[in-house]
C-alpha positions as a printed NumPy array, in Angstrom:
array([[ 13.558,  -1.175,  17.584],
       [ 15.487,   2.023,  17.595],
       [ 18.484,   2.162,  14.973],
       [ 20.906,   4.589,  15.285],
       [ 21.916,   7.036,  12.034],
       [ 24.892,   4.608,  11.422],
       [ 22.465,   1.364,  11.04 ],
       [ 23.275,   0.027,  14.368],
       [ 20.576,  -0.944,  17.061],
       [ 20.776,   0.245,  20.207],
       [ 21.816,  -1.881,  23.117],
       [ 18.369,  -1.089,  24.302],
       [ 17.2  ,  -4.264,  22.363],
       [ 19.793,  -6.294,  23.387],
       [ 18.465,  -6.074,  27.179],
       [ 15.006,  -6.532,  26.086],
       [ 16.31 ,  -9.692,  24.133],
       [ 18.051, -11.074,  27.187],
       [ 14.802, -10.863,  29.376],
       [ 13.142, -12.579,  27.066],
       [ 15.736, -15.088,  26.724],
       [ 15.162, -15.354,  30.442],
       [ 11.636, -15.285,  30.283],
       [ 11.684, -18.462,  27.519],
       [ 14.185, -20.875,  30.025],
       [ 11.202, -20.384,  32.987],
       [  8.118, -20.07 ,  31.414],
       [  7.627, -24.003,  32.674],
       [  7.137, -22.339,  36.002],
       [  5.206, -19.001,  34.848],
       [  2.734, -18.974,  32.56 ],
       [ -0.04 , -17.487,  34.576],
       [  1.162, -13.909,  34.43 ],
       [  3.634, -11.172,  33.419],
       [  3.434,  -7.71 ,  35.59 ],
       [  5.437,  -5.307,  35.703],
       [  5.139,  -3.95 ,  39.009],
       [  5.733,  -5.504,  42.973],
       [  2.728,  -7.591,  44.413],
       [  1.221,  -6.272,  47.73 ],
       [ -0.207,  -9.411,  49.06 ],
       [  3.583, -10.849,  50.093],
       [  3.76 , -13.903,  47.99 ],
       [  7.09 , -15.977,  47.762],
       [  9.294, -14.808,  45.368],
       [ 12.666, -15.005,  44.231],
       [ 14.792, -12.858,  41.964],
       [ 16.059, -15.325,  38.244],
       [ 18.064, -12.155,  36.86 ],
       [ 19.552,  -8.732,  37.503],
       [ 21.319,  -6.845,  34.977],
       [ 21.701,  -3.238,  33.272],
       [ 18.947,  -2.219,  35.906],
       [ 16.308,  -4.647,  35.01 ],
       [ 15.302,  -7.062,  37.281],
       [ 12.861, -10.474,  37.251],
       [ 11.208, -11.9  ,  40.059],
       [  9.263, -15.22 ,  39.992],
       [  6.635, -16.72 ,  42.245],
       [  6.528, -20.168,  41.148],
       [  3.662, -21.032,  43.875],
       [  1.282, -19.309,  41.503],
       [  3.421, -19.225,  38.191],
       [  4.134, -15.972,  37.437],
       [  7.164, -13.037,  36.487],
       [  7.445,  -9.646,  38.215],
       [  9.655,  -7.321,  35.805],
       [ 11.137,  -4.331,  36.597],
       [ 13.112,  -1.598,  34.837],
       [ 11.879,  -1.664,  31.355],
       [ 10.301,   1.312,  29.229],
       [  6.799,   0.945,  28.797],
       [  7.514,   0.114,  24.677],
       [  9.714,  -2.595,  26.216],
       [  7.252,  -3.626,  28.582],
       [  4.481,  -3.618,  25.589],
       [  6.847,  -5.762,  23.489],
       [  7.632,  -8.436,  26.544],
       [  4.082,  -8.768,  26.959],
       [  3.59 ,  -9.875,  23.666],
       [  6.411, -12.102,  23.454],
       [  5.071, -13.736,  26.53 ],
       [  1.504, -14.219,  25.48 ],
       [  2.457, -16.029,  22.051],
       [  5.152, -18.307,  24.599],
       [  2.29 , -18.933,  26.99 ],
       [ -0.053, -20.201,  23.55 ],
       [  2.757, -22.02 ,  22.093],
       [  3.606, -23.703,  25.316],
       [ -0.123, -25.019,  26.28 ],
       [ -0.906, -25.866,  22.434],
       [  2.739, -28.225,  22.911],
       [  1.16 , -29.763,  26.146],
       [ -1.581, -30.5  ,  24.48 ],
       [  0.492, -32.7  ,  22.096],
       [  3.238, -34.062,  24.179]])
């Protein structure tokens, strides 16, 4: 989290906060993978957001997010965020 001298934080955590936001409402249809570059192999994708040049793809066939346009500290921090919703989210089916 960057602050600036002022106390504020930067809008660069409010995009990483919407992606995950994003990221938590379709997780149901991804939780076999996060990357954060394009797949070669041509499978069927569609694009779930677009905004302040960051950009999510998901292949529901075989459940996973392509995510572009983040920093690499941003991409660090959205990969944890996505492991701990992928554990939380099998540990619930589990239960339910």
């Amino acid at each position: 989290m960057m602050l600036i001298s002022d106390g504020t934080i930067t809008p660069i955590v409010n995009r990483l906060a919407d992606v995950m936001g994003v990221i938590l409402a379709y997780v149901d249809k991804a939780e076999h993978g996060i990357f954060f570059c394009r797949n070669v192999v041509g499978d069927p994708m569609y694009n779930i957001y677009e905004e302040d040049g960051i950009a999510i793809d998901i292949c529901e066939k075989y459940e996973y997010f392509e995510v572009f346009g983040l920093t690499e500290d941003e991409q660090r921090d959205l990969e944890k965020f996505y492991c701990a919703l992928v554990n939380s989210w099998k540990q619930f089916r589990q239960y339910a």
